[in-house]
N, C-alpha and C positions, 0 to 999 in steps of 0.2 A: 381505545384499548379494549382487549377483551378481554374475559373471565379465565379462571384459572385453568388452565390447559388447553387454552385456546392455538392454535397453530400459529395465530396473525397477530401474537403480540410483540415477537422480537424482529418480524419479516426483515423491516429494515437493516438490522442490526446483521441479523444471519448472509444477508446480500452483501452487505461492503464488505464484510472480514471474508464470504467466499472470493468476490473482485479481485480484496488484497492479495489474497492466497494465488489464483490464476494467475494475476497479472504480475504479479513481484514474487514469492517466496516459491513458486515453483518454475520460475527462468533463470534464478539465480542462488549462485553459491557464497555465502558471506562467511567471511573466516572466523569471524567475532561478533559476540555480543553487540559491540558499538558501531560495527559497521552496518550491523543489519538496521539499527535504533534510525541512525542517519538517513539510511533509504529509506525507512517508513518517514519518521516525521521534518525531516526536511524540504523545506520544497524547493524544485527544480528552478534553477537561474536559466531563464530565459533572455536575451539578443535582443536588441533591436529588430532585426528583422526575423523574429518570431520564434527562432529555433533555439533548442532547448539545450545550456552546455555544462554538459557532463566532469565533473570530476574524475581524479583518478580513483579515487574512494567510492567510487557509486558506478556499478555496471552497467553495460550496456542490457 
């Protein structure tokens, strides 16, 4: 950790919440509070043969 006003002490933190941001909350439209909760802390039901299956409640 660095000192206070360091650039490099949330780096990690500031990376995953912009990922989530990219990858989920700017491809998709959630109608509700509870459905957007589900695509973030849910994780995706994957197949036997590897592929990932989607609900009606969770967009493509």
């Amino acid at each position: 950790m660095g000192s206070v006003g360091d650039c490099f002490d949330n780096a990690m933190a500031e990376s995953f919440f912009a990922t989530l941001e990219c990858e989920l909350l700017d491809r998709t439209h959630f109608h509700d509070h509870h459905q957007a909760r589900r695509a973030i802390f849910e994780p995706p039901r994957v197949s036997r043969g590897g592929s990932i299956i989607r609900s009606q409640s969770m967009p493509v």
